[in-house]
TINU-36073 format. One record per residue: residue number from 1; residue in three letters; y, z, x of N, C-alpha, C in turn. Coordinates in nm, 4 decimals. Layout:
<nodes>
NODE  resi  resn      n.c2      n.c3      n.c1     ca.c2     ca.c3     ca.c1      c.c2      c.c3      c.c1
NODE   NUM   ALA         Y         Z         X         Y         Z         X         Y         Z         X
...
</nodes>
This chain:
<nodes>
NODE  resi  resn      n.c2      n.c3      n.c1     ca.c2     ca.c3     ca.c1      c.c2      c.c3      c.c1
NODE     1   UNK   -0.6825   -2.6557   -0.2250   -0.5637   -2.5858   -0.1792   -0.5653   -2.4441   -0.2364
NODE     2   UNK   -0.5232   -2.3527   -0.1541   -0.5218   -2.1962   -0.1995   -0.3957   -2.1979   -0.2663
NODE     3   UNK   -0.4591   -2.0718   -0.4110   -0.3366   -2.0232   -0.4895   -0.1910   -2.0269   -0.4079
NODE     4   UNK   -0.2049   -1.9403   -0.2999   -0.0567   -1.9226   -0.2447    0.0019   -2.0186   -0.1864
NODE     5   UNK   -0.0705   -2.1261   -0.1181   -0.0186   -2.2485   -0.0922    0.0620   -2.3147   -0.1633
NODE     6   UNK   -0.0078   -2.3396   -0.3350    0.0604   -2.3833   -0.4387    0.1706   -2.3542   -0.4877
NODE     7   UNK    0.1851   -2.1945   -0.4208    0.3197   -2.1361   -0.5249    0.4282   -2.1448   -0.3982
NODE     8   UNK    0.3646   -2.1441   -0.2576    0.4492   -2.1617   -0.1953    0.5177   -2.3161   -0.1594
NODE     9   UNK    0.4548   -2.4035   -0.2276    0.4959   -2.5417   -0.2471    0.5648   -2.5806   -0.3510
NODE    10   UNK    0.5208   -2.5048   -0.4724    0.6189   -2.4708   -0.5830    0.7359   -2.4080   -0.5682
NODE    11   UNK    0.7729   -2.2831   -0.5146    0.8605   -2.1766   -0.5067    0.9155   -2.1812   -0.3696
NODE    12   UNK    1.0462   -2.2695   -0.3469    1.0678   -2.2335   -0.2201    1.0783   -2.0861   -0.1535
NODE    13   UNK    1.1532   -2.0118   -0.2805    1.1979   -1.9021   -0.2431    1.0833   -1.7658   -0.1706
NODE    14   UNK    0.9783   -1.8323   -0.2907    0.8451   -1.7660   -0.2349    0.7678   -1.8256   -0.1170
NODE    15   UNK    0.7954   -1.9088   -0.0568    0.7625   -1.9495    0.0802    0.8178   -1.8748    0.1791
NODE    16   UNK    0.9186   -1.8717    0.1492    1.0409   -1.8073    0.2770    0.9905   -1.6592    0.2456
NODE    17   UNK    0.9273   -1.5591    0.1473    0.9036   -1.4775    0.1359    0.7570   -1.4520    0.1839
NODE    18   UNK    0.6970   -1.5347    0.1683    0.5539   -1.5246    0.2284    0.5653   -1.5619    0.3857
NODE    19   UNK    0.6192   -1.6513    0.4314    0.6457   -1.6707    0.5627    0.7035   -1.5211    0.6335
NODE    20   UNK    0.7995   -1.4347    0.5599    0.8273   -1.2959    0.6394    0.7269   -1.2095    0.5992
NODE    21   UNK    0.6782   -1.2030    0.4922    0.5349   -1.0833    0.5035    0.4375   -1.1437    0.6316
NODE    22   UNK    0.4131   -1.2716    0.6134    0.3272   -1.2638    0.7417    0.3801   -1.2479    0.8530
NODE    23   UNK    0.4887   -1.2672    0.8898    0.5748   -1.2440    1.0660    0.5602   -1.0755    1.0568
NODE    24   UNK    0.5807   -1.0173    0.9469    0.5458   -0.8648    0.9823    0.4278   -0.8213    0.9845
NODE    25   UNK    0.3066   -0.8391    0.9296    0.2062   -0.8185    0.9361    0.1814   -0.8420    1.0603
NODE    26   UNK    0.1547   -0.9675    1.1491    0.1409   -0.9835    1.2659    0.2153   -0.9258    1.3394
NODE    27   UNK    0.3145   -0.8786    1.3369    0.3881   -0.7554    1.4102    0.3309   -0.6646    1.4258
NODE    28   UNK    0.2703   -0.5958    1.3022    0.2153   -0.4697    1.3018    0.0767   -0.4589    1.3410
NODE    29   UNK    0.0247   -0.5854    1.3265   -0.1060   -0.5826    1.4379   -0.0838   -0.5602    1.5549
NODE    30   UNK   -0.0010   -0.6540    1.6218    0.0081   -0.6980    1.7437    0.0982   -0.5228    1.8345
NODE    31   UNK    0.1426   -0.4743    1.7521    0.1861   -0.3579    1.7829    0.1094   -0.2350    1.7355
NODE    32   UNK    0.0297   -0.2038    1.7153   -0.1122   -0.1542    1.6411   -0.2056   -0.1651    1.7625
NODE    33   UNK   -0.2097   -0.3246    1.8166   -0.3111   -0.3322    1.8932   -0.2838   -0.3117    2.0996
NODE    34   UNK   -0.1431   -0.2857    2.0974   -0.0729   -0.2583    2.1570   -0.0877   -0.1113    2.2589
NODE    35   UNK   -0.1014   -0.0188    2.1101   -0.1027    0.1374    2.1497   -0.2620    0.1531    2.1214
NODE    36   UNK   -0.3368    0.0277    2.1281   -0.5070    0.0381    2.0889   -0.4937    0.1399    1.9736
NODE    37   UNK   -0.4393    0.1030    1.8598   -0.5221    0.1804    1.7466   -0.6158    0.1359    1.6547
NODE    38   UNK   -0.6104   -0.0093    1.7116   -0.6970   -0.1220    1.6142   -0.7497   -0.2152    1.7610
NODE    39   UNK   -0.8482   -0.2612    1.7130   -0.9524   -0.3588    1.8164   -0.8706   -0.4785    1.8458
NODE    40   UNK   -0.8018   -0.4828    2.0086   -0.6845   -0.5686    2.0302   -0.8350   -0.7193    2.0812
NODE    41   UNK   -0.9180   -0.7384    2.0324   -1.0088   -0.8701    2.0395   -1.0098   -0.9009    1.9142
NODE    42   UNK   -1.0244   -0.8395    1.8426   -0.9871   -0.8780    1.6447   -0.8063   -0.9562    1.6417
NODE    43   UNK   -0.7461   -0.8562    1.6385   -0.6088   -0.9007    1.6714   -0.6010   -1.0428    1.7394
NODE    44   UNK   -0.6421   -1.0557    1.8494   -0.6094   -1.1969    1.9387   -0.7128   -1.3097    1.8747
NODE    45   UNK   -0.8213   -1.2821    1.7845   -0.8465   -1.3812    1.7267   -0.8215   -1.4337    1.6010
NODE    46   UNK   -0.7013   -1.3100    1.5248   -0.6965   -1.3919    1.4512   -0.5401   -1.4110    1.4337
NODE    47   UNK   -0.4580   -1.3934    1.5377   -0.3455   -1.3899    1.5179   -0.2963   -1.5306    1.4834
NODE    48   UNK   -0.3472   -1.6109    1.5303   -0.2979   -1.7440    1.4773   -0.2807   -1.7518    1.3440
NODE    49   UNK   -0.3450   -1.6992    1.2074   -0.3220   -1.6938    1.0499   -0.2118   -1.6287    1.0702
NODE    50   UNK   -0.1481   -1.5349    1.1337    0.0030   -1.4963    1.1004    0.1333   -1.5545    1.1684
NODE    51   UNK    0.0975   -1.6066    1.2917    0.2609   -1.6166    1.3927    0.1878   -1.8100    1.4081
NODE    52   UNK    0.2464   -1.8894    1.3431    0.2261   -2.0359    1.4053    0.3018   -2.0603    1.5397
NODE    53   UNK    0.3794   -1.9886    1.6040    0.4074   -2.0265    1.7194    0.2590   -1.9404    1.8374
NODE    54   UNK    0.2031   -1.8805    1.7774    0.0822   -1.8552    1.8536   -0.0243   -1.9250    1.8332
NODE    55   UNK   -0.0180   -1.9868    1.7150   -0.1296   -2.1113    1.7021   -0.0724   -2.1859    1.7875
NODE    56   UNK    0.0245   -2.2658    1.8420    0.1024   -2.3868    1.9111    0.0453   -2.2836    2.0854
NODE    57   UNK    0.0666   -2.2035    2.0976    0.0955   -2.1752    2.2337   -0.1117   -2.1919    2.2549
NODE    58   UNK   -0.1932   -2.1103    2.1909   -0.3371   -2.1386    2.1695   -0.3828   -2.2757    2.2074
NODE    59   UNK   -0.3271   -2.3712    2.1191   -0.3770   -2.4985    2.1453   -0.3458   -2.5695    2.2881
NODE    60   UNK   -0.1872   -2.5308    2.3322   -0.1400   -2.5691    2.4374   -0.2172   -2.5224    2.5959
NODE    61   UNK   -0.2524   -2.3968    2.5660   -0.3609   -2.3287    2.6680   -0.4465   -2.3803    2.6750
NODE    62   UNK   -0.5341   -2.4309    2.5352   -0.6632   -2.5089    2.5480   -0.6403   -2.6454    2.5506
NODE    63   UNK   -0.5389   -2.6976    2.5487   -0.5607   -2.8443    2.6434   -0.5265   -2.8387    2.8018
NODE    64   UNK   -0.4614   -2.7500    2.8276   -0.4484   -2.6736    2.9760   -0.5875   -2.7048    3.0369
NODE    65   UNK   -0.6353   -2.6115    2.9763   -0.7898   -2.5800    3.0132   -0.8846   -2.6706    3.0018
NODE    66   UNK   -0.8745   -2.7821    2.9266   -0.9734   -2.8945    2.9176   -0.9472   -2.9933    2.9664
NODE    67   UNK   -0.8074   -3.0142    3.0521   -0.7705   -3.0880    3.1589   -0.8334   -3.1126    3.2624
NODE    68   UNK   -0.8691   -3.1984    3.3167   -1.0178   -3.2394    3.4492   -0.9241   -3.2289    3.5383
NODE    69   UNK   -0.9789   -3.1062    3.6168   -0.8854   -3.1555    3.7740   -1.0315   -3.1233    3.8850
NODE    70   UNK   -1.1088   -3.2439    3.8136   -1.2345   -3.2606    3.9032   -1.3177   -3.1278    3.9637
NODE    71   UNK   -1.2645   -2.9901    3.9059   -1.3677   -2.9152    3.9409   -1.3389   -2.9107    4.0982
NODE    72   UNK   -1.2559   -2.9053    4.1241   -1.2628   -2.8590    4.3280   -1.1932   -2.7657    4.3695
NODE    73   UNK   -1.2863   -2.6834    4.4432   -1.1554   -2.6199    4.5208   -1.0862   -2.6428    4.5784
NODE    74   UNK   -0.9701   -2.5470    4.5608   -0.8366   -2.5792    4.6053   -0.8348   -2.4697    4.6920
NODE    75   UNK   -0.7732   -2.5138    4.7786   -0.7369   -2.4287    4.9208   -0.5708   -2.4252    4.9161
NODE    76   UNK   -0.4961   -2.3450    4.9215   -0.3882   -2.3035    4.9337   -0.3060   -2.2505    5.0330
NODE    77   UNK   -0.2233   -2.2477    5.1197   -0.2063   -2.2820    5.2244   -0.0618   -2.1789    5.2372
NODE    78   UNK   -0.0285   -2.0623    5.3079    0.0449   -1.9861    5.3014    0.1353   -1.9384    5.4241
NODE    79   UNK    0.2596   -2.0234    5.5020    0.2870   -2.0112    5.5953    0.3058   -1.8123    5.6368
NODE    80   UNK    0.2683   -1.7742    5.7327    0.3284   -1.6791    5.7841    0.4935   -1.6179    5.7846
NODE    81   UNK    0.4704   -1.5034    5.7499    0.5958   -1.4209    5.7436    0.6172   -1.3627    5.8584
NODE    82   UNK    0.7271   -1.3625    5.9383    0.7520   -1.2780    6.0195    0.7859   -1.1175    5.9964
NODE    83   UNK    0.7337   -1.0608    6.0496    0.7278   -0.9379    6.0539    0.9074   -0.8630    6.0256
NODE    84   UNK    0.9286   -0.7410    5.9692    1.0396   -0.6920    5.9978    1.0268   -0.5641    5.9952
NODE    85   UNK    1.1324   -0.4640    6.0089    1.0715   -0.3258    6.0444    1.0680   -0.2547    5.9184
NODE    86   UNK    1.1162   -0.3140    5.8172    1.0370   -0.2497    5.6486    0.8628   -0.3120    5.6479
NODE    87   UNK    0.8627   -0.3895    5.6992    0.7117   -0.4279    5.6642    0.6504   -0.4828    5.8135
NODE    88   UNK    0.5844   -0.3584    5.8630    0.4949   -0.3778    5.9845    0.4091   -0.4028    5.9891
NODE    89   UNK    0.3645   -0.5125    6.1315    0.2524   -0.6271    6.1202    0.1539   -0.5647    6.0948
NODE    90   UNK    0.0831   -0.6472    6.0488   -0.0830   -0.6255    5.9977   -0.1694   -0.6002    6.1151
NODE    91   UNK   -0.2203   -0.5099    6.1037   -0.3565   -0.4771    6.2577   -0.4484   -0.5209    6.2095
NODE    92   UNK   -0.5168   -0.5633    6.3173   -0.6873   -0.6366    6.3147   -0.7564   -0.5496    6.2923
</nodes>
């Protein structure tokens, strides 16, 4: 277990204090990487050590993504709009 773990298991008070240095730090990345003044691919990999609701949303994407939906295409199917005189029909 890391030093700060310990003291933050020891010290409530210092938990709740380490828990807001990191919500700002990751702020200031994530807004840093924002106006590109820092490498926003550094940032997105390691943002999970600062914001745990971005670790939760991470994992949730990647079971998204490792969900089998058999690999097929999907064809999608888009009834027609009728035309109106803000938006005139499409020419061939």
């Amino acid at each position: 277990m890391r030093t700060v773990n310990k003291w933050c298991h020891r010290y409530p008070l210092f938990d709740e204090w380490y828990e807001s240095a990191m919500d700002i730090m990751g702020n200031r990345r994530e807004k840093l990487a924002l106006h590109h003044e820092i490498d926003v691919s550094i940032v997105m990999r390691t943002m999970h050590l600062y914001d745990p609701g971005y670790k939760k949303s991470l994992q949730w994407m990647e079971t998204i993504k490792n969900q089998d939906n058999g690999n097929k295409q999907q064809i999608v199917i888009i009834d027609k709009y009728p035309s109106s005189d803000l938006v005139p029909p499409l020419k061939d």
